[in-house]
VEXDREN-2710 file (C-alpha; in Angstrom, 1 decimal):
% VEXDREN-2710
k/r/px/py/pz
1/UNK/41.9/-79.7/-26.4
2/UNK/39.7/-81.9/-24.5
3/UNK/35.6/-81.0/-24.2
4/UNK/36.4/-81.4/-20.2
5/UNK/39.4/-79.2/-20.0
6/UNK/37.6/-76.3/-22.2
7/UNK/34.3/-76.9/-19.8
8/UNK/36.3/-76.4/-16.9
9/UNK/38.5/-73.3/-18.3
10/UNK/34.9/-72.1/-19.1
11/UNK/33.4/-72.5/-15.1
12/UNK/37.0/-70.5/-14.3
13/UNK/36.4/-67.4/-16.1
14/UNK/32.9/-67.2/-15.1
15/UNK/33.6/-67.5/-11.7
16/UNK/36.3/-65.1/-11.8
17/UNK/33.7/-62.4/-13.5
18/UNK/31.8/-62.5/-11.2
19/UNK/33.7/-61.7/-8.1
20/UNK/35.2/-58.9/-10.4
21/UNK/31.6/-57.7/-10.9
22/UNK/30.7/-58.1/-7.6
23/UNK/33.7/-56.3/-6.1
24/UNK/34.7/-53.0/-8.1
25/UNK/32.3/-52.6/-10.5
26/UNK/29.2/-53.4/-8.1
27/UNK/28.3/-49.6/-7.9
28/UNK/29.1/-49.1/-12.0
29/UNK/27.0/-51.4/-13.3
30/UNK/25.8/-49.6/-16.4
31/UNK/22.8/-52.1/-16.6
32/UNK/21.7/-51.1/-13.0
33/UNK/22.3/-47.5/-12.8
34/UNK/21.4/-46.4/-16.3
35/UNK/18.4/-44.3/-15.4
36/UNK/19.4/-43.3/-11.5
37/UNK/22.9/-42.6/-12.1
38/UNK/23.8/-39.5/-9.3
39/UNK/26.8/-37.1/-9.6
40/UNK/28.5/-36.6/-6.2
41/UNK/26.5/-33.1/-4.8
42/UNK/29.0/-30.1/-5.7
43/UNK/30.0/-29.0/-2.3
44/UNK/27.7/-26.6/-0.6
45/UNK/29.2/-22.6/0.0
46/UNK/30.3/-21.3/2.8
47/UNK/27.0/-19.4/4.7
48/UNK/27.7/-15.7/4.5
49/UNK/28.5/-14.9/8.7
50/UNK/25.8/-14.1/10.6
51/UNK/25.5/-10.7/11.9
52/UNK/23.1/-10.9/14.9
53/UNK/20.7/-13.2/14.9
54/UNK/17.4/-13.3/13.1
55/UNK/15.0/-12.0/16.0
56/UNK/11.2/-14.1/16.9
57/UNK/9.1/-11.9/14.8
58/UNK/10.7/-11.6/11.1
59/UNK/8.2/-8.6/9.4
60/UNK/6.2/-10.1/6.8
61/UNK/7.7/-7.7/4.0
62/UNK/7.0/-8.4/0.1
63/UNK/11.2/-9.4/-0.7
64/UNK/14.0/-10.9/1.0
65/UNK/16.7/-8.3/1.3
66/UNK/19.1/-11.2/1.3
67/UNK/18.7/-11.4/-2.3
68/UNK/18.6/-7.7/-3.2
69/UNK/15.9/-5.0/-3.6
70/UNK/12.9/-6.3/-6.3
71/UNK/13.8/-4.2/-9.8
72/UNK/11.3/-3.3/-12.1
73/UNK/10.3/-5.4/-14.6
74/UNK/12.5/-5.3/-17.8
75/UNK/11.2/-8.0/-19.7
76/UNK/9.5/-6.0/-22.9
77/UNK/7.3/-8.7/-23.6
78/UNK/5.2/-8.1/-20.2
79/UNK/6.2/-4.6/-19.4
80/UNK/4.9/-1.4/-20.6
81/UNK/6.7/1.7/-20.1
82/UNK/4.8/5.1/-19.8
83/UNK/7.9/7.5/-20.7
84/UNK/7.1/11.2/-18.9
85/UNK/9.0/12.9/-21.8
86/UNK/6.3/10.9/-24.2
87/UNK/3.6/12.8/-22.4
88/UNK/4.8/16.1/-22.8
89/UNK/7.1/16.7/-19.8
90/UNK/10.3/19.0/-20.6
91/UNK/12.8/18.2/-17.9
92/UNK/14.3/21.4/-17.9
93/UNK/14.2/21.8/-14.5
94/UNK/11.8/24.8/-14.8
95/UNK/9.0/24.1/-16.7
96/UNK/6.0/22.6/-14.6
97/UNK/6.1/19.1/-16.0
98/UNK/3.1/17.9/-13.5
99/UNK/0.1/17.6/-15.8
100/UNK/2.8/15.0/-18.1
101/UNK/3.4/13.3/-14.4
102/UNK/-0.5/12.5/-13.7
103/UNK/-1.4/11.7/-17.0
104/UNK/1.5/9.0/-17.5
105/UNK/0.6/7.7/-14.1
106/UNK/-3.2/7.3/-15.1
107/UNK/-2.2/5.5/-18.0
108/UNK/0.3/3.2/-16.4
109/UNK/-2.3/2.8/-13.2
110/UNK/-4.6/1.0/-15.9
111/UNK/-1.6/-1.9/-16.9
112/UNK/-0.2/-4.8/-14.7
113/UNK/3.6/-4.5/-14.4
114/UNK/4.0/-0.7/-16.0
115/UNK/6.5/1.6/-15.9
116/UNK/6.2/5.5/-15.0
117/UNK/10.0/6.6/-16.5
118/UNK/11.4/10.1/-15.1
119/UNK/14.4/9.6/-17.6
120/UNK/18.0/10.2/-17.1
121/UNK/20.0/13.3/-18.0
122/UNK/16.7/15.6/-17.5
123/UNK/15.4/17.6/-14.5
124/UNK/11.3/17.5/-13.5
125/UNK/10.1/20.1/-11.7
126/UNK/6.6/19.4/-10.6
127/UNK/4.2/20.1/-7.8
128/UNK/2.4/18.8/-5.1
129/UNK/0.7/15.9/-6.5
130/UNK/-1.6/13.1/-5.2
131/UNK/-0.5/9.5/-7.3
132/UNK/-3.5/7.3/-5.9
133/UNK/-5.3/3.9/-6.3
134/UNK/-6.2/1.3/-6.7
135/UNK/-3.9/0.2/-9.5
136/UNK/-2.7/-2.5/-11.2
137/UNK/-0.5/-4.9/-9.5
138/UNK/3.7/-4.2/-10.1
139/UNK/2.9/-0.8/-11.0
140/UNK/6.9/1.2/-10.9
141/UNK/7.5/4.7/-10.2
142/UNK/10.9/5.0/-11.7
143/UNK/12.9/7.7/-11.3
144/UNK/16.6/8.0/-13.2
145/UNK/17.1/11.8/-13.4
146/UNK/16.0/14.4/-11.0
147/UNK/12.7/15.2/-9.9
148/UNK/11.9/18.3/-7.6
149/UNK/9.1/20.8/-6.0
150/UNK/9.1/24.5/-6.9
151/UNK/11.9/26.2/-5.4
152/UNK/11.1/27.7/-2.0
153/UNK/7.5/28.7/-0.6
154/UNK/7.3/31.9/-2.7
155/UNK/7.2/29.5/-5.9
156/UNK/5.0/27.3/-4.0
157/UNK/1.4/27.3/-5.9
158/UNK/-1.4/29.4/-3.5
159/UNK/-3.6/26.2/-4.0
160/UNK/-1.3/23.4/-3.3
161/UNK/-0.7/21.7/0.0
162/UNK/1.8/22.6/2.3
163/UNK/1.9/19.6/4.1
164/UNK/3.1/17.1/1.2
165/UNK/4.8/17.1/-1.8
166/UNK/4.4/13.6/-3.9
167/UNK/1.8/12.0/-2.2
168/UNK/0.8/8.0/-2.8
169/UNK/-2.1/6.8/-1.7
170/UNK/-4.2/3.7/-1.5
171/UNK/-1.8/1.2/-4.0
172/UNK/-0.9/-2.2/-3.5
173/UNK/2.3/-4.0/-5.2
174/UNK/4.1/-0.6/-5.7
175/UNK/7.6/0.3/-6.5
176/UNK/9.5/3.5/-6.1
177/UNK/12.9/2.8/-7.4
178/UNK/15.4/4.5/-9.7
179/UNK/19.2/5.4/-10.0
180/UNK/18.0/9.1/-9.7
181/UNK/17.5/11.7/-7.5
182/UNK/14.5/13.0/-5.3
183/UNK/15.6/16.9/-4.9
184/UNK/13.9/18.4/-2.3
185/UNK/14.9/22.7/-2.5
186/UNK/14.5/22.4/1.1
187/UNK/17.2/25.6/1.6
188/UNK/14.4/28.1/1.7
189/UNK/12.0/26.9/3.7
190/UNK/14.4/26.3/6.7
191/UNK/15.3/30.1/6.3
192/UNK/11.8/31.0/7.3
193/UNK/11.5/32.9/10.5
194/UNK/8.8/30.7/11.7
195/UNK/11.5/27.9/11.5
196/UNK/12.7/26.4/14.8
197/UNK/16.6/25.8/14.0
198/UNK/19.4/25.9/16.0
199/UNK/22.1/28.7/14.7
200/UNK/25.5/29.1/14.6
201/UNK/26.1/30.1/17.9
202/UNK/22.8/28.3/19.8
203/UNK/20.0/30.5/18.4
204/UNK/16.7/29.5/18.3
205/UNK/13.8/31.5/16.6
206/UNK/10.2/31.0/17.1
207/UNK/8.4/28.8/15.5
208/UNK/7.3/26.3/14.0
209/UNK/5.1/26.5/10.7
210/UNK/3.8/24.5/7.7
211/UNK/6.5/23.4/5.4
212/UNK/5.9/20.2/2.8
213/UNK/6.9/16.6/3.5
214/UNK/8.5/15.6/0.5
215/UNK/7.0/12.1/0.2
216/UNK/4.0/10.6/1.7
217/UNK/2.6/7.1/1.4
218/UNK/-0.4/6.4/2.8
219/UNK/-3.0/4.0/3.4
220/UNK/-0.7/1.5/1.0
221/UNK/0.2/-2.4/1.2
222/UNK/3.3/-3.8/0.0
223/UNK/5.4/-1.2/-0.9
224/UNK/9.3/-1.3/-2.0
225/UNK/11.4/1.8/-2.4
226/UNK/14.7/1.2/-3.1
227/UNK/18.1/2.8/-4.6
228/UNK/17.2/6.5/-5.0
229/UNK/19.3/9.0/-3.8
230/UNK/16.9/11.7/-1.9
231/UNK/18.0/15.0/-0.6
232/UNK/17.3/18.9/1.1
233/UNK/13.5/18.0/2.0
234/UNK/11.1/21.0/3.5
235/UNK/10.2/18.8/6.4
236/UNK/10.2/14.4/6.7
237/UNK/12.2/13.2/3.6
238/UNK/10.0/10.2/3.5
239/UNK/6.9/9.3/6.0
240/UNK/4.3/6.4/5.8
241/UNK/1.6/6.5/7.3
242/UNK/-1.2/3.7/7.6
243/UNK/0.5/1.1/5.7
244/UNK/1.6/-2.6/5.8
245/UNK/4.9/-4.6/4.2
246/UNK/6.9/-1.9/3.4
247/UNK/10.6/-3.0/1.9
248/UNK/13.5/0.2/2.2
249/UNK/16.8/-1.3/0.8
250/UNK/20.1/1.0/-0.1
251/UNK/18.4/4.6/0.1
252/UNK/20.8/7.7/0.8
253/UNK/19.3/10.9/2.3
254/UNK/21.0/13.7/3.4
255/UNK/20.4/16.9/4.0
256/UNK/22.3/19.7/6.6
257/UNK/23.1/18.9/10.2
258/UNK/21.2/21.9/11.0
259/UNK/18.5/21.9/8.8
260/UNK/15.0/21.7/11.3
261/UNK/12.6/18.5/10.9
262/UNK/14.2/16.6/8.3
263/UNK/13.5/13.3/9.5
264/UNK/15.5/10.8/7.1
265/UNK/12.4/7.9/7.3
266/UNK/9.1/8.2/9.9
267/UNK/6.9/5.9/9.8
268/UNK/3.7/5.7/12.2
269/UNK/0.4/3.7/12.1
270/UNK/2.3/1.4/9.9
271/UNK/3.2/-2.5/10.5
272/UNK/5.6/-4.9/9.1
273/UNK/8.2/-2.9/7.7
274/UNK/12.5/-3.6/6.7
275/UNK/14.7/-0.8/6.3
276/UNK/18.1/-1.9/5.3
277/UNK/21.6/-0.7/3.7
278/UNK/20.7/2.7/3.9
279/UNK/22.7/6.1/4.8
280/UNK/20.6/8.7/6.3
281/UNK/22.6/12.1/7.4
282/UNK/20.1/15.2/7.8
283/UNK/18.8/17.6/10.9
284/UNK/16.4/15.5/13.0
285/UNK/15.8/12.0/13.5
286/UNK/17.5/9.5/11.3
287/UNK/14.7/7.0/11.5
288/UNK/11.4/7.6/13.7
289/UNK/9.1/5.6/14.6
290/UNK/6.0/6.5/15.9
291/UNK/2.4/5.6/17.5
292/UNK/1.0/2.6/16.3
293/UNK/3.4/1.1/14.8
294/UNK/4.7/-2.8/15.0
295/UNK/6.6/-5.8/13.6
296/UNK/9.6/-3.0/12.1
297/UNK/13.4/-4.5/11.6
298/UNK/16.2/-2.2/10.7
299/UNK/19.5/-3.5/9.5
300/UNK/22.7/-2.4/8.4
301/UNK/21.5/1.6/8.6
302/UNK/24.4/4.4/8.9
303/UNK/23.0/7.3/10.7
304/UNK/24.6/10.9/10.8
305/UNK/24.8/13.4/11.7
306/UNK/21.6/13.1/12.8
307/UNK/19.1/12.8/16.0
308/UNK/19.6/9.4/16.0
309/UNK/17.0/6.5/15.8
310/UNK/14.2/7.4/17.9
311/UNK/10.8/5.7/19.3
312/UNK/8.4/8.5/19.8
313/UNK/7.3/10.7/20.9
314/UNK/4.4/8.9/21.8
315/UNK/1.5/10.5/24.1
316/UNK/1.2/13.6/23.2
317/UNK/-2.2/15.5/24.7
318/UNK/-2.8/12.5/26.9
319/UNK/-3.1/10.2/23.5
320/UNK/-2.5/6.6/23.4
321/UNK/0.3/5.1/21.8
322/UNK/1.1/1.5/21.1
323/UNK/4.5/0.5/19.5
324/UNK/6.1/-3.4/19.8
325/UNK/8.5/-5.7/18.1
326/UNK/10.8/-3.3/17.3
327/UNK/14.6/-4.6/16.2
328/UNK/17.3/-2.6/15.8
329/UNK/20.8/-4.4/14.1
330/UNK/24.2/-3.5/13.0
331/UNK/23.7/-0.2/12.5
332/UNK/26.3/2.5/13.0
333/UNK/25.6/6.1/14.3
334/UNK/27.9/9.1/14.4
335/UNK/28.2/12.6/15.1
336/UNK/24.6/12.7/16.5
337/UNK/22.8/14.5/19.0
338/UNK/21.2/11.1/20.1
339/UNK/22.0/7.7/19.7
340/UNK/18.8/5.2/20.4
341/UNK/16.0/6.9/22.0
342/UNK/12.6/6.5/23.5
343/UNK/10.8/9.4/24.1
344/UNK/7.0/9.7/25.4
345/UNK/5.0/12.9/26.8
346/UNK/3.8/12.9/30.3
347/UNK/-0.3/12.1/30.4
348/UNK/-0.2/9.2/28.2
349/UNK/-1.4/5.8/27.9
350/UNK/0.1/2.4/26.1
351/UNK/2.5/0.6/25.7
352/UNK/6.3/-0.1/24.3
353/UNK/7.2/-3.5/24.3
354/UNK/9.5/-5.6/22.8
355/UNK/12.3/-3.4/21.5
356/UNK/15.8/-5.1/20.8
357/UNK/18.9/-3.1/19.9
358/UNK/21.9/-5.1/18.8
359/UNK/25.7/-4.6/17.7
360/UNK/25.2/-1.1/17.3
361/UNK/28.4/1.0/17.5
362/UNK/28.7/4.8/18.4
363/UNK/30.9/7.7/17.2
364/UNK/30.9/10.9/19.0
365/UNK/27.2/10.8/20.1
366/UNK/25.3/12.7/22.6
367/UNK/22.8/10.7/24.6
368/UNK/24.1/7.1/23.3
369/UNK/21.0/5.5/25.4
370/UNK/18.2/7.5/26.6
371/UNK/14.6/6.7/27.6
372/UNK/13.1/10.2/28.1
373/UNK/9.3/9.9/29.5
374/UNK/9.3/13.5/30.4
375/UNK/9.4/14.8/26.7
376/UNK/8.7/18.7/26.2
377/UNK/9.0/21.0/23.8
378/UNK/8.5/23.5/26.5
379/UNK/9.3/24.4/29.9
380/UNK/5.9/24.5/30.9
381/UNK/5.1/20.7/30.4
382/UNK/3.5/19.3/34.0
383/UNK/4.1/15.9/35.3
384/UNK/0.9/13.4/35.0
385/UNK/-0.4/10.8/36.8
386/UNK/-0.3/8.3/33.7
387/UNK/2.4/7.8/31.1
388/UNK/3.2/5.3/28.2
389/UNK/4.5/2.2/30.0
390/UNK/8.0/1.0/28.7
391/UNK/8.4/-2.6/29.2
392/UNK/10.9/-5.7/27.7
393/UNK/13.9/-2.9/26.2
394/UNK/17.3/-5.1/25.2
395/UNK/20.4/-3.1/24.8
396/UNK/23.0/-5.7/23.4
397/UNK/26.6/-5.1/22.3
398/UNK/26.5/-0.9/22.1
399/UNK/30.0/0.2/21.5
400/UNK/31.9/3.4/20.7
401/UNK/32.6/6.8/22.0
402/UNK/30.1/9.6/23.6
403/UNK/30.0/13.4/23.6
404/UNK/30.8/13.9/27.2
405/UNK/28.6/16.8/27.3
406/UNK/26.0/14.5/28.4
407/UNK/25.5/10.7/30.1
408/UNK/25.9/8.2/27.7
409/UNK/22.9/6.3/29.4
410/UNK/19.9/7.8/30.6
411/UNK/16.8/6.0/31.7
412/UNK/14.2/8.5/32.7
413/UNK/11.4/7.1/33.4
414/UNK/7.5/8.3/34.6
415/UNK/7.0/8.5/38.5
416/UNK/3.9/6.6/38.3
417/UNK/4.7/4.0/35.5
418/UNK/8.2/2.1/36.5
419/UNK/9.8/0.7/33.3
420/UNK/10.5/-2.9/33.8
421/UNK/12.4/-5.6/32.0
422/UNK/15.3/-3.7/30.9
423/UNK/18.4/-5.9/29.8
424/UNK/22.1/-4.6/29.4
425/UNK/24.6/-7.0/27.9
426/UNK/28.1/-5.7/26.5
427/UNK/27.5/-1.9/26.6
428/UNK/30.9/-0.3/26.4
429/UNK/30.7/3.7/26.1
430/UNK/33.8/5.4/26.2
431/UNK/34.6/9.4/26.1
432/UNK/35.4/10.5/22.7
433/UNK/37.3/13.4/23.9
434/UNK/37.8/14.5/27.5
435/UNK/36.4/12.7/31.2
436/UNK/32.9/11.8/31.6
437/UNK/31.6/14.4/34.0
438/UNK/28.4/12.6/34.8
439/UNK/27.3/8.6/35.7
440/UNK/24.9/7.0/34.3
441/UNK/21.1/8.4/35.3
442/UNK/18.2/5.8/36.0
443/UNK/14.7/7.0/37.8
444/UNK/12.3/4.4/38.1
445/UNK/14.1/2.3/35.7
446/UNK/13.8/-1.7/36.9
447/UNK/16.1/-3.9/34.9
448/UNK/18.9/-6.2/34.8
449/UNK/22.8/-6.3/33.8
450/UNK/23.9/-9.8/32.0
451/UNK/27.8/-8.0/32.2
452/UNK/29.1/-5.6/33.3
453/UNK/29.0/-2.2/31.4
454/UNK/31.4/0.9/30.7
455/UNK/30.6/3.5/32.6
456/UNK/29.2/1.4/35.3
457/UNK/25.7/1.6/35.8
458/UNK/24.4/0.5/39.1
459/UNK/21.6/2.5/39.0
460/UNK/18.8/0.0/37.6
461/UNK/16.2/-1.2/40.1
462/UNK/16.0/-4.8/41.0
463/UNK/13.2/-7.2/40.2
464/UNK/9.4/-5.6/39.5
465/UNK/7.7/-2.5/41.2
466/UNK/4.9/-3.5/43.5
467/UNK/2.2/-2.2/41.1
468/UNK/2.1/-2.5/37.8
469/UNK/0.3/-0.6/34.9
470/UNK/-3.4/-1.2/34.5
471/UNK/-3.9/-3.7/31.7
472/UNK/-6.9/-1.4/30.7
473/UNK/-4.9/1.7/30.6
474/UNK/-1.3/0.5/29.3
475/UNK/-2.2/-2.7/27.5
476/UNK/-2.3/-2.9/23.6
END
């Protein structure tokens, strides 16, 4: 073969690799792409649905229950675990196992990331006892078998409290957690005479007297207590009091329907707190929320039978009370004396502002929606010139049945203080069994319906009463 011909084979085949080059291999170029080679993104999942919307003022709480309660710290190379049993505690269920309690928690209270252990399989009977600070940071309170107070106020020590049981005070970074159970021999002390409780057939007797909270934190930061089952307290199953960042995820309390001032959570004088994927049944309020109190979300919460979830009561002996950014989502509530509630003494001053229940269904419940500013234990409780002003109160898709016994809506509200901004959207309260009797009730009440409810309420007051609530008196 001629030189020419193979020079001009030769121009051919170069030609035709590089418009093979530049056409399907352009983006495969090994040479190019060696070191910024990408995979195609695996596709992204499907977001979970969203089950009311996130409100304007998420609580600044120390985990994201999206991604579960925080566990303790397993890892043995950073975690030490201060074993009750290892301290001298029995767990027989009658021995007084306290002094093996305090002296594992001083030791732990001295270690970052430690362990207090109430083993499984074993009972812990111990009494009222202060756990205090400062600690450590991460310090857990684990509890996997049962712990519980003396049985009854006969067994209750002559020295000991009878206002609290466990008591936790002034910790930071603090864990209660545990696949146990918090046992709270609560039968005897609602047998006492002194006992208000409703009987059988309506009885009351006088009343009421000291009987033990069964746990207490106070004057804490950034608390999570999660997974415990607790049960049958004296009094409040669990109250904080003076705290911030509290985290409550998948807790179940119960104790009897008629079993007098059980109140599942109460917190008060506390800020930024979740409580979520819990199951509260017991004899008073389900969750209550009380004076001082702010920036508090509650999700996914079964209540009943209860008292329902309840603001108040605020302003009692002319006090001042100030409560705000309070939301209330997805949570179901049955066989209950009261569904959400606001309740304030006459003779107080404040504010409530900013409170937002959503997607909230109702079975059988007494009082589905009631804002009560005339609050008495008595009949001898006199109307006041000043009240706790109620302002800014969303009601948004309630559903379910009532107890016709009562109005499923009742807006009370002070003859002096109007509450204002009131917003219903998609309330639909039917009987549960039988006719409703009575319509709707608003006094004072000034508010607005986006749609139309069930039962019709027509009752709410257009626009804004001509005076409003001193700032100096009612702001906060």
């Amino acid at each position: 073969m001629k030189p020419l011909h193979i020079l001009f084979l030769l121009i051919i085949a170069i030609q035709n690799v590089a418009n093979f080059t530049n056409g399907k291999m352009h983006h495969h170029s090994p040479k190019k792409h060696k070191h910024s080679r990408k995979l195609s993104p695996a596709p992204a999942p499907a977001p979970a649905p969203a089950l009311a919307p996130t409100p304007a003022y998420p609580p600044s709480i120390p985990s994201d229950p999206s991604y579960g309660p925080t566990q303790p710290n397993t890892d043995t190379n950073t975690t030490c675990i201060f074993d009750v049993t290892e301290f001298g505690a029995c767990g027989d269920g009658s021995t007084d196992d306290t002094a093996a309690f305090r002296a594992a928690w001083k030791a732990a209270c001295q270690v970052e990331n430690a362990v207090v252990l109430a083993p499984s399989s074993l009972e812990f009977m111990i009494t009222s006892t202060i756990f205090s600070g400062p600690c450590q940071p991460g310090l857990v309170f684990q509890i996997d078998g049962v712990v519980m107070p003396p049985d009854g106020p006969e067994c209750w020590p002559e020295k000991d409290s009878h206002q609290q049981w466990l008591v936790f005070y002034r910790l930071d970074d603090m864990t209660l957690t545990g696949t146990g159970t918090i046992e709270g021999n609560g039968q005897k002390w609602w047998d006492l005479p002194c006992k208000p409780h409703k009987g059988p057939n309506g009885s009351t007797l006088p009343g009421p007297c000291d009987s033990p909270a069964l746990i207490r934190f106070f004057m804490s930061s950034n608390l999570v207590v999660t997974g415990l089952r607790i049960r049958n307290s004296p009094k409040f199953h669990m109250k904080f009091d003076g705290c911030e960042g509290v985290l409550i995820d998948k807790l179940s309390i119960s104790s009897p329907k008629l079993s007098p001032n059980t109140d599942g959570i109460h917190i008060e004088n506390t800020k930024a707190v979740g409580i979520y994927n819990s199951v509260i049944a017991n004899g008073d309020d389900c969750i209550s929320i009380g004076p001082g109190c702010s920036d508090v979300d509650i999700e996914a919460v079964t209540c009943g039978p209860s008292h329902g979830i309840s603001i108040g009561s605020l302003g009692v002996h002319n006090s001042r009370a100030c409560v705000s950014n309070i939301t209330v989502r997805n949570a179901f509530i049955r066989d209950s004396d009261n569904g959400l509630r606001i309740k304030t003494w006459q003779g107080g001053t404040g504010s409530v502002s900013n409170i937002f229940f959503e997607n909230i269904q109702m079975e059988n419940v007494r009082n589905c929606v009631l804002i009560d500013q005339y609050y008495c234990l008595t009949k001898e409780c006199r109307n006041e010139t000043s009240a706790v002003y109620l302002t800014d109160v969303t009601y948004r898709n309630i559903k379910g049945t009532y107890d016709v016994r009562s109005p499923p809506i009742h807006f009370a509200c002070s003859d002096s203080i109007a509450c204002t901004n009131i917003t219903m959207s998609e309330v639909e309260l039917l009987p549960h069994e039988g006719v409703l009797v009575d319509d709707p009730f608003c006094w004072n009440a000034y508010g607005v319906q986006e749609t139309l409810t069930i039962p019709p309420i027509d009752c709410l007051l257009d626009g804004m009463p001509q005076t409003l609530a001193e700032n100096s008196l009612y702001g906060c």
